[in-house]
N, C-alpha and C positions, 0 to 999 in steps of 0.2 A: 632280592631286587623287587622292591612293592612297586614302583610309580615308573618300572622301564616302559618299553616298546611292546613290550608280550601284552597289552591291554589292563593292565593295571588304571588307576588315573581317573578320572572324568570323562575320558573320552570325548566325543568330537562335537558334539549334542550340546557340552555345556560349555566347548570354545566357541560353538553360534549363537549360543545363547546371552554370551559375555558381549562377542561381538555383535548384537542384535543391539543389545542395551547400552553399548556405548555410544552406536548411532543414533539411536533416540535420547541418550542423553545431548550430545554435541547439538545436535537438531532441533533440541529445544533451547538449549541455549542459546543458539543461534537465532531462532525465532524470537525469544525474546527481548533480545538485542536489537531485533529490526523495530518491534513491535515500540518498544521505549522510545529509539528514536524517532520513528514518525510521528508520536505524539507526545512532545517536546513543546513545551509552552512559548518557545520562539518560535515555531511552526503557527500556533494558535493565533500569537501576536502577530505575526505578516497579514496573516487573514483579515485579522478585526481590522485589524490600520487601514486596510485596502477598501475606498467607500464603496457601497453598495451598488449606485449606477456606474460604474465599471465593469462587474460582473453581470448587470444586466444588458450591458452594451455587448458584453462577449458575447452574450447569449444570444443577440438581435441580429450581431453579425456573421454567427454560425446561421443561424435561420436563412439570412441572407445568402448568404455562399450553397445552402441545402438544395435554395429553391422554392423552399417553406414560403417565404412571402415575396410579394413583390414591389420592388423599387420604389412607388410610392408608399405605399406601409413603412417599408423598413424606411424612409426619410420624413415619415409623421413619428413615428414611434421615435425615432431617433432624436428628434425635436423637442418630443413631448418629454424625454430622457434629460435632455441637456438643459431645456429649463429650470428656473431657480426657483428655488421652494417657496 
């Protein structure tokens, strides 16, 4: 009886070891699954398509809401935003 219970075997050192390395295998597969999809060129695409003063108007209205600026700032800035080039 070479591989019974009497400690024959690998013993228990290299059943944590198998299972060390399955988790870091799964884990990266994993991760690289996320990592693909967040940067998907339809992700890229929504961005570009989305004009610029938009996200600076986010940015103007976060300020706003902060406290960062005040009421007249944030409706010159907004002005000077909405203007045509």
């Amino acid at each position: 009886m070479m591989y019974g219970w009497d400690g024959g075997g690998w013993g228990i050192g290299a059943w944590l070891a198998m299972a060390l390395m399955m988790m870091l295998f799964w884990g990266g597969l994993v991760t690289l699954v996320i990592l693909l999809l967040r940067h998907t060129p339809a992700n890229e695409a929504t961005t570009a398509l989305r004009p610029a003063h938009q996200d600076a108007e986010r940015i103007l209205n976060e300020r706003f809401a902060r406290g960062e600026i005040d009421e007249a700032e944030y409706t010159a800035r907004r002005t000077a935003l909405r203007r045509p080039e």
